[in-house]
DRENMARMI-566313 format. One record per residue (C-alpha): x, y, z. Coordinates in steps of 0.001 Angstrom, whole numbers, plus 524288, in hexadecimal, padded with zeros to 5 digits. Example, Ala and Ser with C-alpha at 12.3 -4.5 7.8 and 13.67 -1.06 7.14 Angstrom:
BEGIN
8300C7EE6C81E78 835667FBDC81BE4 
! end
This chain:
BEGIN
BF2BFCF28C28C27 BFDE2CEE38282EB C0948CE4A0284A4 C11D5CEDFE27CE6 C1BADCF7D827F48 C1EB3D040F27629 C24E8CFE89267D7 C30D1D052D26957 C33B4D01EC25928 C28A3D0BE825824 C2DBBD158D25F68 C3861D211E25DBD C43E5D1DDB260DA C46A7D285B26A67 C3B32D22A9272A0 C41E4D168027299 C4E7DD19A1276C3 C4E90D25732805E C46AED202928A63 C5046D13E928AA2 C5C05D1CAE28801 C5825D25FF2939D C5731D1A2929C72 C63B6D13ED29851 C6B07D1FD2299B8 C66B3D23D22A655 C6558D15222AD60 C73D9D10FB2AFD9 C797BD03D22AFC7 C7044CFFE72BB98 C62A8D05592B703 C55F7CFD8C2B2F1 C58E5CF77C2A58B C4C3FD003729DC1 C5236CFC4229310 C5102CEDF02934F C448ECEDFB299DC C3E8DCF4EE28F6A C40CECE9AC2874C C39D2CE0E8290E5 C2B7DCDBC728EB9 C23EACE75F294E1 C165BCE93E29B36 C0CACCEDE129496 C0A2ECFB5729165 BFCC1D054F294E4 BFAE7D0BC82869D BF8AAD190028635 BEC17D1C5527FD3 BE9ABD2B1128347 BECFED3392275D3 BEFF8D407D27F5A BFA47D36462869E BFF2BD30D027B90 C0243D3EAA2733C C07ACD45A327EAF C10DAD3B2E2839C C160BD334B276F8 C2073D3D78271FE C27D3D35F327F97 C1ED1D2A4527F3C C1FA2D21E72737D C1233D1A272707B C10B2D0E7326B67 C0703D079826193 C0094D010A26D5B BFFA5D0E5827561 C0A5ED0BD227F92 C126AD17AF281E2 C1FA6D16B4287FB C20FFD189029616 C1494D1C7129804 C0D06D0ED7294E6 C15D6D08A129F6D C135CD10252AAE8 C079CD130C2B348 C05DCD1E602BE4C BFB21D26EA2C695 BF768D32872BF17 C0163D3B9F2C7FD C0B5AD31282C1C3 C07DCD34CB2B501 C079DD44292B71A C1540D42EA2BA56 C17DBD3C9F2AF69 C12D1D46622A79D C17A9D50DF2AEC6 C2714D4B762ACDC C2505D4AF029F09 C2001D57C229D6A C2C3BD5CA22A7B0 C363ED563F2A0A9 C3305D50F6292B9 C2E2CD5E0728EB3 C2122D582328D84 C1602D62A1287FE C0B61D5D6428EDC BFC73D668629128 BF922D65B129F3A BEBBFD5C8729A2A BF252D54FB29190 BF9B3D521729C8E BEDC3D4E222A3F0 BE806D46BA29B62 BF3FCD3E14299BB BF4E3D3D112A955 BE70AD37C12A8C3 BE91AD2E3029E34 BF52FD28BF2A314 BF080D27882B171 BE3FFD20842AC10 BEA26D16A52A2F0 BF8B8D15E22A811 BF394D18CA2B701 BF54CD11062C34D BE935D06C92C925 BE508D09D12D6AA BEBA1CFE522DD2F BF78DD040C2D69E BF6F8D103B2DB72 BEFDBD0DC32E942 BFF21D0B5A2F06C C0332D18182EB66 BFA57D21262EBFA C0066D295B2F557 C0875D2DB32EB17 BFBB6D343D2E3C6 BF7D9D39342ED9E C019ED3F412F3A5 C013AD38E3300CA C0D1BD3CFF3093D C0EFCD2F7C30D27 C1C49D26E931161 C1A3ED1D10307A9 C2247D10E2306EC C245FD087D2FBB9 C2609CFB6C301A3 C26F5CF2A02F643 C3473CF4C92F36F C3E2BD00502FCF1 C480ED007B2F336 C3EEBD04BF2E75A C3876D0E172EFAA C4709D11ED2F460 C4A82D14AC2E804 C3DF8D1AF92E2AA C3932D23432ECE8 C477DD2AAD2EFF3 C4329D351F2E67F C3319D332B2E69D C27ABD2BC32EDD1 C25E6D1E712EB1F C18A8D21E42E876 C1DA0D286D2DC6C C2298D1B412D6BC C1697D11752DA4A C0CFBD196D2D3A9 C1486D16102C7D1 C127ED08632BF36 C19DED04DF2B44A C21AFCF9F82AD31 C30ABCF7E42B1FB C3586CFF442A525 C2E0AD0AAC2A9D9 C3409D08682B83C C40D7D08402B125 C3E4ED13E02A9BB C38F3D1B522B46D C46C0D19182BC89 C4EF7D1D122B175 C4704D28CC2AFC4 C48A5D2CF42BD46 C55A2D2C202BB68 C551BD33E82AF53 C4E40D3DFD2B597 C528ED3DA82C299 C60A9D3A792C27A C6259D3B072D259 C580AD2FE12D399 C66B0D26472CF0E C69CDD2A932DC6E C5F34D2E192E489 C55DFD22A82E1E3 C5D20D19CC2D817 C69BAD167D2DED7 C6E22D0AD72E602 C70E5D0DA42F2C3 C7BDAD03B62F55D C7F5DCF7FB2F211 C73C9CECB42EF50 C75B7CE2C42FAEF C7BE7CD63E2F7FC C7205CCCCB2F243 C669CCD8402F0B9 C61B2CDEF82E6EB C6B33CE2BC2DD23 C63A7CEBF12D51D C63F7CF9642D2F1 C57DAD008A2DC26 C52FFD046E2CE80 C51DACF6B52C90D C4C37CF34F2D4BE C4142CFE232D390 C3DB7CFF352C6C1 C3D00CEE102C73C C340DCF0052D503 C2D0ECFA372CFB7 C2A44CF2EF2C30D C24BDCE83B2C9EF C1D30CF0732D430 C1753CFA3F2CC62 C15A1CF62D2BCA6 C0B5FCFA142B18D C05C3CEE182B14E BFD46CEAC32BCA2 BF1A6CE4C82C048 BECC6CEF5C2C7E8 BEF1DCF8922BBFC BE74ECEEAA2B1EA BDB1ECECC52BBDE BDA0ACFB0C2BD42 BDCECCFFE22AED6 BD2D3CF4B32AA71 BC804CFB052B47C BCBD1D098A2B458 BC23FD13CC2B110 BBD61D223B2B57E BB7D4D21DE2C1EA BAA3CD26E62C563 BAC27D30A62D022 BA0C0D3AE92CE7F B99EAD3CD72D9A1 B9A35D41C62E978 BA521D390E2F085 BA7AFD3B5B2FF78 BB518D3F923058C BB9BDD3B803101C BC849D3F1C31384 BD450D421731D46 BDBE3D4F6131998 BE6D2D4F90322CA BE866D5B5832C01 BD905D5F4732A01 BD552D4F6F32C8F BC7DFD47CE327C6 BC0E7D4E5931D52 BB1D9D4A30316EA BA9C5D4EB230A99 BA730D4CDA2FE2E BAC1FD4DEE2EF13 BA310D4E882E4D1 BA911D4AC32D633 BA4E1D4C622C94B BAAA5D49482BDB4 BAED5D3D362B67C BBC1AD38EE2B4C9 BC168D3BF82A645 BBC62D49E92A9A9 BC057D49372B8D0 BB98CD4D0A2C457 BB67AD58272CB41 BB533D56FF2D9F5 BAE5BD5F062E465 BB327D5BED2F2F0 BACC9D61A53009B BB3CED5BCB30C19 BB312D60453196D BBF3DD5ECB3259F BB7F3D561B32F3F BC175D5C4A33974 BBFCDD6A0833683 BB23AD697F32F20 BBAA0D72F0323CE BB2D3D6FDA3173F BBAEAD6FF930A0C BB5EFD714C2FC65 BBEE7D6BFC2F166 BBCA3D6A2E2E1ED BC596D63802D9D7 BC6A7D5B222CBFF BCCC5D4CD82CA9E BD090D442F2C299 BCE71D34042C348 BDC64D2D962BCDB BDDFDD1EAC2B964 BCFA8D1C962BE2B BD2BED1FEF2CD3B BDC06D297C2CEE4 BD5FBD35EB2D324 BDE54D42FC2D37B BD72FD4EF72D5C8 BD85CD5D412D946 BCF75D656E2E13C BCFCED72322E776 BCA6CD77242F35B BC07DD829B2F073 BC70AD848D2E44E BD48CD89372E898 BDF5BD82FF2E3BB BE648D84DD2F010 BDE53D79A52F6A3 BDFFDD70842EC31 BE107D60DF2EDED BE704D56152E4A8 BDD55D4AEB2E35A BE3E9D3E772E229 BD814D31B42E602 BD705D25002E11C BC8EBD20F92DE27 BC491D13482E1FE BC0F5D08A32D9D9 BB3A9D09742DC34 BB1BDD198C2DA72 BAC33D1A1C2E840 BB889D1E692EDA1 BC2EAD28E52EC8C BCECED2B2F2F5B6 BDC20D31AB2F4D9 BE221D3E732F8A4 BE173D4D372F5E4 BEC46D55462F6FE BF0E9D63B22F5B4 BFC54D60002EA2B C07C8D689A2ED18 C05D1D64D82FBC6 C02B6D56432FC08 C0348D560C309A5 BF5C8D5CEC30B87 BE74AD568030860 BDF1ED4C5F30B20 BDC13D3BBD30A8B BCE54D3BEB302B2 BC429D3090300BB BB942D312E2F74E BAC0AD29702F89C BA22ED29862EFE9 B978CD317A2F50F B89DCD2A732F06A B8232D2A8A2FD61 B857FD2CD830BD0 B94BCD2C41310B4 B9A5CD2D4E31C95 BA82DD329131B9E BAD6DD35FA329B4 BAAE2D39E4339A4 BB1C3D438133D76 BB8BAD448C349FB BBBAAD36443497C BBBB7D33F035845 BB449D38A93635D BB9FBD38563719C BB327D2FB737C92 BAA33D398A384E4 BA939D437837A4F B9D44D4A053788D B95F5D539036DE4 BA125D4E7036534 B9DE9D519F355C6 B9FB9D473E34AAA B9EC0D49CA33C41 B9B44D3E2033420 BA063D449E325C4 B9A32D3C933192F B947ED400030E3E B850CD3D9930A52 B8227D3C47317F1 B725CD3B7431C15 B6E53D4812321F0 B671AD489732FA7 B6E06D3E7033635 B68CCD3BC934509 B7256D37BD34FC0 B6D55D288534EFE B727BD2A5D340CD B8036D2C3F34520 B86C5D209834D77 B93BCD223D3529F B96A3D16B635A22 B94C7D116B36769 B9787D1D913745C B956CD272836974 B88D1D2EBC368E5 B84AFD38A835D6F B7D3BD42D136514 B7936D4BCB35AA3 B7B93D4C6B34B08 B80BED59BA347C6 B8140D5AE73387D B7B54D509B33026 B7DA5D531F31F8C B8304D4C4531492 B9179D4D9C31857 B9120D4D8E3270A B89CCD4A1833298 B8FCFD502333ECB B8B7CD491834D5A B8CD9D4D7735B40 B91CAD41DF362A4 B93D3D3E35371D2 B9D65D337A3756C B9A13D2B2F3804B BA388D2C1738C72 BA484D1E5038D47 BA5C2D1C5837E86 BB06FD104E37A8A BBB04D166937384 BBD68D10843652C BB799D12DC3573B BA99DD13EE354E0 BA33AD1352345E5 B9ADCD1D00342F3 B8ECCD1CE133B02 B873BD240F3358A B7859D20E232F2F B7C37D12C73313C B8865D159D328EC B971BD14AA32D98 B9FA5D20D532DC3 BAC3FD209532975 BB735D1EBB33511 BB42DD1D0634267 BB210D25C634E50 BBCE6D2406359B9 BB72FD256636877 BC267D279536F82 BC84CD2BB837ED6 BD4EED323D37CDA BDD6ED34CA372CF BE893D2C13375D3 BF3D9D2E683691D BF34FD374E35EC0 BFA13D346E3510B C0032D404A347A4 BFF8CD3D9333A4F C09E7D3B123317E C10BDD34E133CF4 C1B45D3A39333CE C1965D4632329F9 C235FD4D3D32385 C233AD5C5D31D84 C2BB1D64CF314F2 C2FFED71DE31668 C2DAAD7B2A30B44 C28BCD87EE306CB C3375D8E692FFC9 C35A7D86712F30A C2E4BD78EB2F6A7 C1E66D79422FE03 C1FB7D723F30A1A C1AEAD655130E81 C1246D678831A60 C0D36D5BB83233D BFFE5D593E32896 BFE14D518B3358F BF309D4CDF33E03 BF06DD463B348FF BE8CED3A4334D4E BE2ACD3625358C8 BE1CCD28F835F08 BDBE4D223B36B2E BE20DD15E4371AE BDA0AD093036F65 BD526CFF86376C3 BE56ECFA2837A21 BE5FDD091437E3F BF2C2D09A837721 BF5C1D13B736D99 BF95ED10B035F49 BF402D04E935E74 BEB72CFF4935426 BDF42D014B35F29 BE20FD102735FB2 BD478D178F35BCD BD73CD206E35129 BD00BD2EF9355D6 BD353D35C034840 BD989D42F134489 BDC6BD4ADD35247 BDBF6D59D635621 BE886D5DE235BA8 BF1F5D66FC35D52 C0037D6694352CC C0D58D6A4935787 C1AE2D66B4352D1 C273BD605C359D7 C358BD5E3D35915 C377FD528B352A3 C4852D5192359C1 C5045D4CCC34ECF C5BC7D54BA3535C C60C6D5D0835D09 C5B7AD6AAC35D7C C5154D66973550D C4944D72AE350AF C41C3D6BF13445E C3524D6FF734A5B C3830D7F6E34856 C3ACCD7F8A33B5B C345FD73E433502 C25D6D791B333CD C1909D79CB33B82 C0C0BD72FC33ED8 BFF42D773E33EFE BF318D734D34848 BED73D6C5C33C26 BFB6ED634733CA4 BFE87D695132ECF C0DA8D6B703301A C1450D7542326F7 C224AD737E32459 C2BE7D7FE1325A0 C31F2D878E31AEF C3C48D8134312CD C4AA6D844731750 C56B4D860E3197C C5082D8C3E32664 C5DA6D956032ADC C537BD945D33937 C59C9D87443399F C6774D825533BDF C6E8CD8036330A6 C61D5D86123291B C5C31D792432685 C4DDAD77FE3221D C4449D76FF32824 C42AED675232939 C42D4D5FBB335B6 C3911D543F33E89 C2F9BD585E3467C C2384D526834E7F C151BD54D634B01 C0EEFD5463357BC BFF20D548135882 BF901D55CE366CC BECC6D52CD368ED BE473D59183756F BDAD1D515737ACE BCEB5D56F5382CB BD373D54D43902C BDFF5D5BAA38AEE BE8D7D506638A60 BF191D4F5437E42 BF6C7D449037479 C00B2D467B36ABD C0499D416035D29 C0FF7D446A355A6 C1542D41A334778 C2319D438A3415D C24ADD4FCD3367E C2F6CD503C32D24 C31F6D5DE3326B7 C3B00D5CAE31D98 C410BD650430FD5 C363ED6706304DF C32AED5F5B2F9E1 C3D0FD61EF2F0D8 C36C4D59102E57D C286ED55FC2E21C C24A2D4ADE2D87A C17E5D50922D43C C0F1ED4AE02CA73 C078FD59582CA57 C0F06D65992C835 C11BFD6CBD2D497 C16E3D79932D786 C25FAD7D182D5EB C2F81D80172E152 C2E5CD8C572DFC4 C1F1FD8D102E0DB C1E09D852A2EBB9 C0EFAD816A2EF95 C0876D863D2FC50 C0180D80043047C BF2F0D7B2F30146 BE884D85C83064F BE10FD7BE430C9C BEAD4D76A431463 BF0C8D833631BD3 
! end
C-alpha cells in the first residue's frame, strides 16, 4: 500500500474539477464540506494493479504514478457491491463494457478491494438474501436516515474513507433527488443543547468512523489471503423451510482461478424425496463463495450460491436461494468429507410408550452392517432391529419404554456422537408457527409476488411443567394441519377473502394485485391475517399455534446487484417449489 492520493497536477483538468463541481453544486449550504476534506491528509489508498481494470475504468478513473485510481482505491465492498457498481456505470455513464470483462473486473476488485470475514460476518444477511428484521443498533438516526429508501444491510457491506462517505451522499442526491426529502431531511427542530448537525453530517462522520478502508481486520486478512483448497466430497447437512432437514453430499472439483464445479445429492429426511443438483462457483476475496446450480439441469430449479468458507477449509455454510424469489431455499453447511460423518436423526423425538418407531441416522461414509449394539440411543430407548445400513444412512426400528423419563437423550452411533439430540416426550404441550410474524406481497400482473413459508414447532413442558420456559423440550418440525384466520383490525373485516391462500405444506400465496372492484372502494388486495397451525395428537386431542401475516402492495423497486427481469416479464414461481 501507498500513503498517497492521485497527483491531481498530473491529471486533466476535467477530472479534477467535475467531481468537486458536481458535489458543490448539488450539496447546499448545509452539505458535507467534500471540498475541504479533500484537502485533508487522507488514508491510504489499495492500488489497482489489474491491466483489464485499469483500461476499462480510467477514461472515468484517473491513475496515478503509484497505481491509485480515484474513487475506486478508497472504497472496499462484497463482490455483489462491486457488480452494482459496474452495472450503474454501464446504465448511466454509457459505459461499453463485454459481459467477461466485466467479470473479470468483479473478481479483481472483490479480491484486492474486498471485505475480511469479520467485516462481513454482521451483514451477511444482506448477501444472502435473508428476509430478516434487521436492526442497526449502533446509531437509530443513521440507520433512520439510511434505510428510508434501502436496507441497512446495503450500507455496512460498504468501507471506505469519509471523502468517499461524502461523495457517496452527494451522489445520491445527484441521482436520486427525492432522497433531500425522503431520507436527508431534518425532521424538526434539533432539541435544545443536542446535536446540531445536519442527519447527513452525522452519517457520513458515524459511518466514517464505523466502517473505513483502513482496518485491522482488512490488513490481517489481505496479508493471509489466498485460493482455497476445496476439491473433494464434503457432507451437507441443511434446513429448507417448508420441506424441513435435508442430508447428502457435494462433490467439487476444480481449483479456484478456474472455479469449481459441484455435484450435490441430498435427500428430504421428512419425505425421503431425493434431489440431484449440478452447479459451478466461484471463491471471491479468498472466502466468498457464490455459486449456481441447477436441479437436473433445468433452469427452472435453479439456486444462487452465496457460502462463506472457513478459515480452516473444513467448513462451508451459507444459503441457496431461487434469485427472483428470495424467499424460497435452503440454510446449507459443508463438512469436509474424509472419513465417516454423521450428519442428522431424523424424526427428532420419539413419544413415551411408542413402539416399532423408525429412526434414520443420515451421514455420509457411514460403516456398512451395523448391528443393533452398534446403535445407542439413550437410556428407556431400545433399537430392536437395524433396517438399512450404507454409506449415507442407517435406518433403526426402535421401542420406547413405557416408563421412559422424558428429556433429551444423545445418540451414538459406532462409539461416535450424532449430531442433535433425540426428545422422549408425553404430550405435546405448545406448538410455535414460524415467523411469529411473516409478511407477503400481492402480485402477478406487472410485479411476481412475494409468497411466505411457515412451519410449525413442537414443544413439551419441562420439568417446572410450564410452557415457554427456558426448560421446554424442543420436539422439532411438527405434522399438522394449516388454516387461515381473521386477524379484526376493523369492523367488517373481510381481509381473509381476498388476501390469498395457504397450503397444507404452510406455503402461503398472496392474491392477485388490485384494485379488486370485489372489494369496497376496490382496494387491493392487502390486509392482517392469522396463520394458524393445529396439531392432532394420537388420542385426538389438539394444540394450536398461530403467527401474524402481513400482505401488503408489491415490490415496486428492487436494488439488484444481478439483472432481473422487467415489469413487464414478471418471473414465475420456481418449479420446485409449487
Amino acid at each position: 500500500m501507498t500513503t498517497r492520493r492521485p497527483d491531481t497536477k498530473r491529471l486533466p483538468a476535467a477530472w479534477v474539477r467535475v467531481p468537486a463541481l458536481v458535489a458543490a453544486a448539488i450539496a447546499g449550504p448545509w452539505a458535507p464540506a467534500a471540498l475541504a476534506t479533500a484537502q485533508e491528509e487522507a488514508p491510504a489508498g489499495i492500488p489497482v494493479r489489474d491491466a483489464t481494470t485499469v483500461e476499462a475504468c480510467q477514461r472515468c478513473h484517473a491513475v496515478d504514478d503509484d497505481g491509485l485510481m480515484s474513487r475506486v482505491s478508497w472504497m472496499r465492498k462484497t463482490p455483489e457491491g462491486w457488480q452494482q457498481s459496474i452495472r450503474r456505470m454501464v446504465t448511466l455513464n454509457d459505459m461499453d463494457l463485454e459481459p467477461e470483462t466485466a467479470r473479470r473486473i468483479v473478481r479483481y476488485l472483490s479480491d484486492h478491494h474486498g471485505l475480511a470475514p469479520e467485516e462481513l460476518a454482521p451483514a451477511r444477511f444482506e448477501v444472502e438474501r435473508r428476509l430478516v428484521d434487521y436492526a442497526y443498533e449502533a446509531d437509530e438516526g443513521v440507520a433512520y436516515t439510511c434505510s428510508r429508501c434501502h436496507s441497512m444491510g446495503r450500507v455496512v457491506t460498504q468501507w471506505r474513507t469519509k471523502e468517499e462517505w461524502e461523495l457517496l451522499m452527494a451522489m445520491h442526491r445527484g441521482y436520486y433527488p427525492l432522497s433531500d426529502t425522503q431520507g436527508f431531511r431534518r425532521i424538526g427542530p434539533p432539541e435544545p443543547g443536542g446535536d446540531a448537525r445536519h442527519p447527513v453530517d452525522k452519517a457520513v462522520a458515524h459511518l466514517a468512523k464505523e466502517f473505513p478502508l483502513e482496518t485491522a481486520a482488512w490488513s490481517e486478512w489481505s496479508a493471509t489471503m489466498r485460493p482455497p483448497r476445496l476439491t473433494g466430497l464434503w457432507a451437507l447437512r441443511g434446513h429448507d423451510p417448508g420441506l424441513g432437514p435435508i442430508y447428502g453430499t457435494v462433490e467439487i472439483e476444480g481449483d479456484a482461478d478456474a472455479g469449481f464445479e459441484t455435484r450435490t445429492r441430498y435427500v428430504a429426511a421428512r419425505t425421503g424425496e431425493e434431489v440431484r443438483r449440478s452447479g459451478r462457483a466461484l471463491v471471491y476475496t479468498g472466502y466468498q463463495w457464490r455459486g449456481r446450480s441447477f436441479e437436473d439441469g433445468d433452469e427452472s430449479k435453479a439456486y444462487r450460491e452465496v457460502m462463506m468458507v472457513g478459515r480452516g477449509w473444513d467448513e462451508i455454510d451459507g444459503r441457496w436461494f431461487a434469485g427472483a424469489y428470495d424467499e424460497f431455499g435452503p440454510d446449507v453447511t459443508l463438512v469436509r468429507a474424509d472419513g465417516p460423518v454423521l450428519l442428522g436423526l431424523h424424526p427428532g423425538a420419539l413419544r413415551v410408550g411408542a413402539s416399532d418407531a423408525v429412526l434414520r441416522v443420515h451421514g455420509a461414509n457411514l460403516p456398512g452392517g451395523l448391528a443393533p449394539e452398534d446403535v445407542d440411543l439413550g437410556p428407556g430407548v431400545e433399537v430392536e432391529a437395524v433396517l438399512e445400513s450404507g454409506p449415507a444412512l442407517l435406518e433403526v426400528q426402535a421401542r420406547v419404554a413405557d416408563d421412559a423419563l422424558p428429556g433429551p437423550r444423545d445418540v451414538y452411533v459406532a462409539g461416535r456422537a450424532a449430531p442433535g439430540r433425540l426428545a422422549v416426550y408425553r404430550t405435546v404441550d405448545r406448538v410455535a408457527v414460524s415467523p411469529r410474524a411473516g409478511m407477503a406481497r400481492v402480485g402477478g400482473g406487472a410485479f411476481p409476488k412475494g409468497y411466505a413459508q411457515f412451519e410449525a414447532a413442537g414443544f413439551a413442558n419441562g420439568p417446572d411443567g410450564k410452557p415457554s420456559t427456558d426448560d421446554d423440550l424442543a420436539l422439532g418440525r411438527l405434522d399438522v394441519d394449516w388454516s387461515i384466520e381473521e386477524y379484526a383490525a376493523v369492523f367488517d373485516d373481510d381481509d381473509i377473502e381476498h388476501v390469498g391462500a395457504l397450503d397444507e405444506n404452510g406455503l402461503f400465496e398472496p392474491a392477485v394485485d388490485g384494485p379488486n372492484p370485489a372489494r369496497s372502494g376496490s382496494r387491493n388486495n392487502v390486509g392482517d391475517v392469522w396463520v394458524v397451525a393445529t396439531h392432532r395428537g394420537p388420542g385426538g386431542e389438539t394444540v394450536r399455534g398461530r403467527a401474524h401475516l402481513v400482505v401488503t402492495v408489491p415490490l415496486y423497486m428492487r436494488w439488484e446487484p444481478w439483472r432481473v427481469e422487467t415489469a413487464t416479464a414478471t418471473p414465475t414461481m420456481p418449479e420446485n417449489h409449487r
